[in-house]
C-alpha positions in Angstrom: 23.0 98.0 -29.6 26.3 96.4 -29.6 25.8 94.2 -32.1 24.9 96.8 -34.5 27.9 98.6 -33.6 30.2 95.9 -34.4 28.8 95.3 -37.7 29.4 98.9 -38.7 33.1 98.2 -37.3 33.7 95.3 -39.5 32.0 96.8 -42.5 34.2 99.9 -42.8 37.5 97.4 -42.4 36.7 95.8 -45.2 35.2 99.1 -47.5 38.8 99.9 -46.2 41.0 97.1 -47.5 38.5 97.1 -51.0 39.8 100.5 -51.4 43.4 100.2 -50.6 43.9 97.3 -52.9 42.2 99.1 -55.5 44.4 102.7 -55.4 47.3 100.3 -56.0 49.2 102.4 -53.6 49.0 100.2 -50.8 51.5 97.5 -49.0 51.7 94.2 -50.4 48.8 91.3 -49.5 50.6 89.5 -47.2 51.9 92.5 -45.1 47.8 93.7 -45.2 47.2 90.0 -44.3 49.5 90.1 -41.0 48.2 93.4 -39.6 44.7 92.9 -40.5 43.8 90.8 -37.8 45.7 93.3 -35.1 43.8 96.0 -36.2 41.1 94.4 -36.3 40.8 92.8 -32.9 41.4 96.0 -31.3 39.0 98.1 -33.1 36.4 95.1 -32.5 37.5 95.1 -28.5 37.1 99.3 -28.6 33.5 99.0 -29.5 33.0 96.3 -27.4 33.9 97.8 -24.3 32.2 101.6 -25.7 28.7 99.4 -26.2 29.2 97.4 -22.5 30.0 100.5 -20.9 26.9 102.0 -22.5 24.5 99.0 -21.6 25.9 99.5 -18.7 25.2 103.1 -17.7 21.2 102.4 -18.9 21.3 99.3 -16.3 23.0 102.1 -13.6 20.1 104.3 -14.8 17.0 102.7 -13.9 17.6 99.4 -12.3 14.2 98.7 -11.6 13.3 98.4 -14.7 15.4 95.2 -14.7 13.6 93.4 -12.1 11.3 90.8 -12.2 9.2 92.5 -10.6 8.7 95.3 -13.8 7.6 92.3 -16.3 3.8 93.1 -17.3 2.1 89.8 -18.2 1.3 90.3 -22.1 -2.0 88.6 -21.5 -3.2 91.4 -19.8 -1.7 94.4 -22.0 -3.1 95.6 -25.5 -1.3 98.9 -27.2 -5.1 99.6 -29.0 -6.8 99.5 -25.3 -4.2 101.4 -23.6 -4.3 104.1 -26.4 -8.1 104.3 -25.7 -8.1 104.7 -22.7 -6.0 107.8 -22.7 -8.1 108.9 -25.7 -11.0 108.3 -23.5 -9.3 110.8 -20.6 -10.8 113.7 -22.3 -14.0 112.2 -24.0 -17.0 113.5 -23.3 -19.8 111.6 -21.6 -22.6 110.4 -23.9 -24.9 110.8 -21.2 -24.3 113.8 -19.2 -27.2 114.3 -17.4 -27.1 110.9 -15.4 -25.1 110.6 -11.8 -21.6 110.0 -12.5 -21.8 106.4 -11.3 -24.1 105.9 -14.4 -22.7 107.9 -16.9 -20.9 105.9 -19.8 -17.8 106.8 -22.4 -19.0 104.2 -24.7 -22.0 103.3 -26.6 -22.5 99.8 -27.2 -25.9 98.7 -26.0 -27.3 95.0 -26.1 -30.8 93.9 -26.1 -31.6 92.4 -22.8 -35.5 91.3 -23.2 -34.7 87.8 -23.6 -33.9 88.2 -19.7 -37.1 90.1 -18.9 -38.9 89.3 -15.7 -41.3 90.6 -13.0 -39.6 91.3 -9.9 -38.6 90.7 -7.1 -35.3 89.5 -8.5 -32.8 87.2 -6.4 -29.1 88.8 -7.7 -26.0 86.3 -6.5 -23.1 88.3 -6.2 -19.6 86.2 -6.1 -16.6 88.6 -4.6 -13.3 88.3 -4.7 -13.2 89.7 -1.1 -13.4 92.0 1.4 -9.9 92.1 2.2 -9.1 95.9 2.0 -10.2 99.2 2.8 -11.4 99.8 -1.2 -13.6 96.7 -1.0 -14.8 97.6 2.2 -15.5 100.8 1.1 -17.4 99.3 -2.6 -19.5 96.6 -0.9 -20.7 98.8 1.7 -21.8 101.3 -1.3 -23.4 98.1 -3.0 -25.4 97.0 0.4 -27.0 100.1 0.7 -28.0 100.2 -2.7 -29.7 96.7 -2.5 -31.2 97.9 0.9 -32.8 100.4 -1.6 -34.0 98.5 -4.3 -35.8 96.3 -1.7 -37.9 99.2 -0.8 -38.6 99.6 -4.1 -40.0 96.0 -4.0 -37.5 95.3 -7.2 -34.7 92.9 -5.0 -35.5 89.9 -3.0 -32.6 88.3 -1.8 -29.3 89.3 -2.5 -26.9 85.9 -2.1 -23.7 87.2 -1.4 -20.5 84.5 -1.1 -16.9 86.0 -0.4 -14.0 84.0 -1.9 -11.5 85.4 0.7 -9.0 86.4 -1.8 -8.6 82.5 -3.3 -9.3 81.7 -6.8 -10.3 78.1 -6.1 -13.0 79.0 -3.8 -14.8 81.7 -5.8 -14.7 78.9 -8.3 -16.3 76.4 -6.2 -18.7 79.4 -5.1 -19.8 80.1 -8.3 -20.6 76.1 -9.1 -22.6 76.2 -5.7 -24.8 79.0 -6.6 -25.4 77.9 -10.1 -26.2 74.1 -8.8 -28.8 75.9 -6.6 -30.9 77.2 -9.1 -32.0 80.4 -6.9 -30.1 83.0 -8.8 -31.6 85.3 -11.4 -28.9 87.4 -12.0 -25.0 86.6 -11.2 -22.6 89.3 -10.7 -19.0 88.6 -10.5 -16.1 90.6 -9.1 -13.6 87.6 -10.5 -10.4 87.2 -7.9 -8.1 87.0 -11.0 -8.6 87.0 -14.3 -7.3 83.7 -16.0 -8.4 81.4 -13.1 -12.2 82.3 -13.0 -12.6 83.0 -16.9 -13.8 79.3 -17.2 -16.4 79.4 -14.1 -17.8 82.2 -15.9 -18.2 81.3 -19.3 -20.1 78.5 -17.4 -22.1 80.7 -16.2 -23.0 83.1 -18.7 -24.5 79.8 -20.3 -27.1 79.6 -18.1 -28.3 83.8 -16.9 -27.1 87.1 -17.4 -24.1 87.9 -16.1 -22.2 91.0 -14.4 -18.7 91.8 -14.1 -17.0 94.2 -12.4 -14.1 95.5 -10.9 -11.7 93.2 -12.6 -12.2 91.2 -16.1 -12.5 87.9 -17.3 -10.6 86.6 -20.9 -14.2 86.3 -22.2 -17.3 88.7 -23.8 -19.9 86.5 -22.9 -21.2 88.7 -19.9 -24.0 90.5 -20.4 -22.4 93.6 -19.6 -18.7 94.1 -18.3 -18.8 97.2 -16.3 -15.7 99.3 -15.4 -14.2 102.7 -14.9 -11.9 103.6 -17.8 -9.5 101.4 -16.0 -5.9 100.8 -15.3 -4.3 102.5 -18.3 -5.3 105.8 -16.9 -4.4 105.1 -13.3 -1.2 104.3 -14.2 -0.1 106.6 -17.1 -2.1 109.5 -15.2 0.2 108.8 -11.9 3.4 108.5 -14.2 2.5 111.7 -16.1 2.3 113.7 -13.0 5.8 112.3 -11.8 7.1 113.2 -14.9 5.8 116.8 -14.9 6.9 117.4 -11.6 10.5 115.8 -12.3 11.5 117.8 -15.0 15.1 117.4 -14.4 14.8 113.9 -13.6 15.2 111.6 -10.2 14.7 108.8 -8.5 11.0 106.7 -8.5 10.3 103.7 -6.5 7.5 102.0 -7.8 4.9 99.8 -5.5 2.7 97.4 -6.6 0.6 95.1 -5.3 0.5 91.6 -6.4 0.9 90.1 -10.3 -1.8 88.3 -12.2 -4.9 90.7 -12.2 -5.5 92.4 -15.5 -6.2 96.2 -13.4 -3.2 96.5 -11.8 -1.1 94.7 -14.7 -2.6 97.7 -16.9 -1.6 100.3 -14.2 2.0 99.5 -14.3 2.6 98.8 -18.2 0.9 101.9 -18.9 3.1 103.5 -16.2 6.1 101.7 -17.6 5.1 103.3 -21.1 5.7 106.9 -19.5 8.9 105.8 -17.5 10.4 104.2 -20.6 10.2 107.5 -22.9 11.5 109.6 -20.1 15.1 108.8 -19.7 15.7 111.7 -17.1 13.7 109.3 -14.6 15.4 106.7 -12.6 13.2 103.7 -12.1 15.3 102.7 -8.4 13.0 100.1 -7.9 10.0 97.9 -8.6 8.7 96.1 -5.5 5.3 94.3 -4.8 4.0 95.5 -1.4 0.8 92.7 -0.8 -1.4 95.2 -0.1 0.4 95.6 3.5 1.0 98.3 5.2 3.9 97.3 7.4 5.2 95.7 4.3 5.0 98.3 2.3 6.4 100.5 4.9 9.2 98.1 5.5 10.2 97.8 1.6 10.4 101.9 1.0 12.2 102.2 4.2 15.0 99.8 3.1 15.2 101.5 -0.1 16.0 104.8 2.0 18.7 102.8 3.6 20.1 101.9 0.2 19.2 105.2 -1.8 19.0 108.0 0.2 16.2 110.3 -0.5 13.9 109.2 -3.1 12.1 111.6 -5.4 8.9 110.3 -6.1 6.7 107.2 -5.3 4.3 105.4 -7.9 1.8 103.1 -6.8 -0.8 101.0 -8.6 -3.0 101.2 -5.5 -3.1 103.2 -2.6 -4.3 102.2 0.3 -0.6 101.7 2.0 0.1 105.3 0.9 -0.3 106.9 4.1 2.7 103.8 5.2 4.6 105.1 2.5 5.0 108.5 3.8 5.1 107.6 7.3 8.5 105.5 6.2 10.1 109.1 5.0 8.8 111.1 8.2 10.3 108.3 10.1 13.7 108.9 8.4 13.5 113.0 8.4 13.6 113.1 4.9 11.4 115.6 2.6 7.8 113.9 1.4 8.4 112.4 -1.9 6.2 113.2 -5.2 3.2 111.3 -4.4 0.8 108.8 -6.1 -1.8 107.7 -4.2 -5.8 107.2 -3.9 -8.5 108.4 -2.8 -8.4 106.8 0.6 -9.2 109.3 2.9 -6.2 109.2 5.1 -3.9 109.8 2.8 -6.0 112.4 1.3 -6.0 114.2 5.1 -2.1 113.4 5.1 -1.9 115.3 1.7 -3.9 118.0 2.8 -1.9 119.0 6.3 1.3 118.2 4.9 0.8 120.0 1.6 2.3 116.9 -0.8 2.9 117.2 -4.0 0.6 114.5 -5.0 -2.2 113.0 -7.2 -4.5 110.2 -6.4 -5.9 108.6 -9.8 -8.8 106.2 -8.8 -10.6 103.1 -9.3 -13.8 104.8 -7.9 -16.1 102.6 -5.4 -19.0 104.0 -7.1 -18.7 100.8 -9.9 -20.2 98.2 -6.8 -23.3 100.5 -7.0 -23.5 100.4 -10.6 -23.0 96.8 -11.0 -26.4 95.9 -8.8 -28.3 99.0 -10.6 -26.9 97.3 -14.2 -28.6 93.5 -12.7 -31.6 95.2 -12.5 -32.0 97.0 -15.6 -30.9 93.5 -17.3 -33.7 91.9 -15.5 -36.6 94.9 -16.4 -35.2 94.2 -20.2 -33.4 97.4 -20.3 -30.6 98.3 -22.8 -27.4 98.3 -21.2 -23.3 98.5 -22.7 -21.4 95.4 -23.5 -18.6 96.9 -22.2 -20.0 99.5 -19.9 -17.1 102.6 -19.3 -18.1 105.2 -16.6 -15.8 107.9 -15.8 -12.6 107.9 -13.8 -12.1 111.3 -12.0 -8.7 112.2 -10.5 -7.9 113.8 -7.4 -5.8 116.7 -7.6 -4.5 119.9 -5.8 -7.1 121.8 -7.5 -10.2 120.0 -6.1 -9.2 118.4 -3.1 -10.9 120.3 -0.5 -14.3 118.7 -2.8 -12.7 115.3 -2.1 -11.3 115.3 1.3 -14.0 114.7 4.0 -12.6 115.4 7.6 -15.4 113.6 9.3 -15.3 110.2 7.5 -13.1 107.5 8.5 -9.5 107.1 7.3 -10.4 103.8 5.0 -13.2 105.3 3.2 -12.5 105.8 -0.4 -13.8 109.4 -1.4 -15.4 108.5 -4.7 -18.1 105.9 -3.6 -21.2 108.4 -5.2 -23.2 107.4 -2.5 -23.9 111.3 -1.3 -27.2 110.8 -2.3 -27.9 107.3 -0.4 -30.6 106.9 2.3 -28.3 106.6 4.5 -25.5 108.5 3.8 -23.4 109.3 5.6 -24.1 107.1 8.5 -23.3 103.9 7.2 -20.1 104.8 5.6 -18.6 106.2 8.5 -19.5 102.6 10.4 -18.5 100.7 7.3 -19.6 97.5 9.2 -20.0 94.8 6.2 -21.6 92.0 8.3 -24.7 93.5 9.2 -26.6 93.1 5.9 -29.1 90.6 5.8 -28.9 88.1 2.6 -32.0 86.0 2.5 -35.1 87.4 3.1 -37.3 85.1 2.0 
């Protein structure tokens, strides 16, 4: 910006002095010579300080914006997927009549015969973790699923290995499982995307593949199965700030840790919405661990430092009942919320009437990851790139969403209403109970 303005400066100086010399009229060279230089310099010092006091102001604006902490990792954006995916907000569903946690956006089957085989089948699953309340919540959907397709006679064993939130050993689990040869199926929730693209390309050389949840730089699984994904979550959240900020304010933004493609999509495709929206004031970009005393801790320091604050975005939400509990602590008005669709914070929503929003990742995509194994392994067609539907909660249909009698760290959209169990086993949410080996 600056630069461009002193360019203009300089040009018009010398369109200036072309001109004078030319009407004849003006003072002799050498006078022109002498002041030139004076003029000059303080025209060129004028705009300077005009362009640093403008930088300036946008830096006072949204500061933010200017902290590490905002970078997106390039690796992990793409302007033609995030533009698809909001294209995809309103799409319909090619296949209607299915359950929700089957439906699919897009149609891109493969041929899966070449992986046909009578059951039972033995499906490895390698997870990232079960480290918070949304995995908790998915796994427990995906254990009761197996326990069904046991009954059915069409799963074995089900060889389950938890990384424990490390990258190296989910790629030293995957190597074990594929060194023992008792796999038929692998599905793969990778820890983070770069480190365990390799493992899995190894992989995919040797069965059919699933991943979910997060991605891998790679199209060699069989199918890669995910909700319409982080662009929505985070333009959907931003959107709804904006909307509800119409004269502009203050946003803290929370994130949870850099490096994973979902949540790297959820904040550049926030960012996109921030960036055309000058009114809002960015105040902050913070990462949060997934911790709620943490996260509590970092929006209660920017109250110190702020004041009130007029909205909260978050690329996940299961610290956002911490959030608000940092503002009742302090007296201060709720903010504009972003959430989830953790059920505590959809019960603090609903007795504290929030202004809020919870766009989700729904739990529902561990259920159809072990469902999409199986149809691999009967031969069935499945999508490449296998897009279910991304609901958001809203004001409008939270009373559908908000179950009083489940437990605060179950996530609402787990489809597993129609479950044997249900509801029984998601109000326990006990994950070690399940029984691997069989046989």
């Amino acid at each position: 910006m600056f630069k461009n303005k002193l360019f203009i400066v300089l040009s018009l100086i010398l369109v200036a002095a072309f001109a004078l010399s030319a009407c004849g009229g003006a003072a002799p060279a050498e006078e022109v010579m002498e002041e030139k230089p004076a003029e000059e310099e303080a025209v060129v010092e004028e705009a300077e300080e005009e362009a640093e006091a403008e930088e300036e102001v946008v830096v006072a604006e949204s500061p933010g914006l200017q902290m590490e902490a905002a970078a997106v990792v390039e690796a992990f954006w793409s302007d033609d997927e995030y533009q698809e995916s909001i294209t995809w907000t309103d799409a319909d569903v090619l296949n209607p009549e299915a359950p929700l946690y089957l439906q699919s956006l897009l149609d891109n089957k493969v041929d899966t015969t070449e992986f046909k085989m009578d059951p039972p089948y033995n499906v490895c699953f390698s997870n990232a973790g079960v480290n918070n309340s949304w995995r908790v919540t998915g796994y427990v959907t995906m254990r009761e699923q197996v326990e069904q397709l046991r009954a059915e006679g069409l799963i074995n064993n089900f060889i389950h290995v938890d990384a424990e939130g490390s990258d190296e050993k989910q790629i030293a689990d995957i190597e074990d499982l594929l060194a023992g040869g008792q796999c038929d199926v692998m599905i793969v929730s990778p820890n983070s995307t770069n480190a365990l693209t390799p493992i899995v390309e190894q992989a995919c050389e040797v069965l059919p593949v699933v991943v979910f949840d997060r991605g891998v730089q790679s199209e060699c699984p069989t199918t890669f199965l995910k909700t319409i994904g982080g662009y929505k979550f985070g333009y959907d959240g931003a959107s709804f700030i904006v909307d509800n900020l119409p004269d502009g304010g203050d946003v803290l933004a929370l994130r949870i840790l850099p490096g994973v493609d979902v949540l790297e999509q959820r904040w550049g495709a926030a960012l996109e919405v921030f960036a055309v929206n000058p009114q809002i004031n960015v105040i902050g970009v913070e990462f949060g661990a997934y911790s709620n005393p943490d996260t509590k801790g970092i929006v209660a320091d920017y109250i110190d430092r702020f004041g009130n604050i007029d909205a909260v975005w978050m690329d996940a939400g299961g610290t956002a009942v911490g959030v608000l509990e940092a503002f009742e602590d302090a007296g201060l008005p709720f903010p504009i919320m972003v959430g989830e669709d953790q059920m505590d914070y959809l019960k603090f929503w609903k007795e504290n009437d929030l202004t809020a929003i919870a766009p989700t990742f729904p739990t529902y995509q561990w259920r159809t990851a072990v469902l999409a194994a199986v149809m691999i392994l009967q031969g069935e067609e499945v999508d490449a790139r296998w897009v279910v539907p991304q609901p958001n909660v809203t004001q409008e249909n939270l009373d559908e969403f908000y179950l009083p009698d489940m437990p605060p760290l179950y996530y609402a959209l787990s489809g597993a209403e129609d479950m044997t169990n249900w509801p029984d086993a998601w109000k326990e949410l006990d994950t070690t109970k399940y029984v691997d080996v069989i046989d």
